[in-house]
N, C-alpha and C positions, 0 to 999 in steps of 0.2 A: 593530519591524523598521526603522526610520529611519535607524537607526543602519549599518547595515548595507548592501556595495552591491551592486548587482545579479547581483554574480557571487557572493557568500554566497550570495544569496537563492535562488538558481538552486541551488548547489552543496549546500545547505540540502533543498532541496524534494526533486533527485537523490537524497538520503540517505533521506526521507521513504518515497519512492517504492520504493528496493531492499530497506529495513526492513521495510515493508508485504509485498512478495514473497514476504519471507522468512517472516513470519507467518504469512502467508494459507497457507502451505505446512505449514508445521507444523500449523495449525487444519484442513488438510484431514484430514491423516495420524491427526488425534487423534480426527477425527470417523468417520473408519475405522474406526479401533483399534477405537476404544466401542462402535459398530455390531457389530463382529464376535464382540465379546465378550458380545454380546448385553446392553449400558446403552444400551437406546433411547431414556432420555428422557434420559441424557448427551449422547448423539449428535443427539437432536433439538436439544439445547440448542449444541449445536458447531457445528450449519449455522444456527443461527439466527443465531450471532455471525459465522459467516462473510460472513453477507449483508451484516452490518454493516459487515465490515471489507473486503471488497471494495469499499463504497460508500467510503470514504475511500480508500480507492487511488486509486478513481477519480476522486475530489475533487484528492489530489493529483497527479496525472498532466491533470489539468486544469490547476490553479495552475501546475505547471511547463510546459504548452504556452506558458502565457500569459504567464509569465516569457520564457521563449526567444523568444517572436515579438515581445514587447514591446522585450527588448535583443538580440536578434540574437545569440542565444549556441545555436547549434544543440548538439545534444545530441550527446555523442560514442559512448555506448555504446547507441544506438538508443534509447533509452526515449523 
C-alpha cells in the first residue's frame, strides 16, 4: 500500500466495508434459507462463517476510522 495515497486507501477500505455489507447479508439470507429447509448443519455451518465475516467488517470499519482520523477525510456516506 506505499504506493498509494491516503485517499485510495480510505476509498479502498470504503469499498472493503460496503463489499462486506453485502455479504454479511447474503450469508444471513442463506443461513435462513438452510434453516428453514430444514439443513441444520448447513445453517449451523452459515452462522458460523457469519461470525467470521462480521469480525472482518469489523476490522475493516476499524482500519477505515483510522484512516479518516489519521488524514481527516470524514466519511461521506456515514459509514
Amino acid at each position: 500500500m506505499s504506493d498509494w495515497s491516503p485517499e485510495d486507501a480510505i476509498r479502498m477500505e470504503r469499498r472493503h466495508v460496503s463489499e462486506g455489507e453485502e455479504r454479511i447479508a447474503r450469508q444471513e439470507a442463506l443461513g435462513v434459507e438452510s434453516a428453514h429447509k430444514g439443513h441444520d448443519q448447513l445453517a449451523i455451518a452459515a452462522n458460523e462463517l457469519l461470525v467470521l465475516m462480521r469480525a472482518s467488517l469489523e476490522l475493516s470499519r476499524i482500519r477505515l476510522r483510522q484512516l479518516e482520523d489519521r488524514y481527516s477525510a470524514p466519511s461521506s456516506d456515514g459509514i
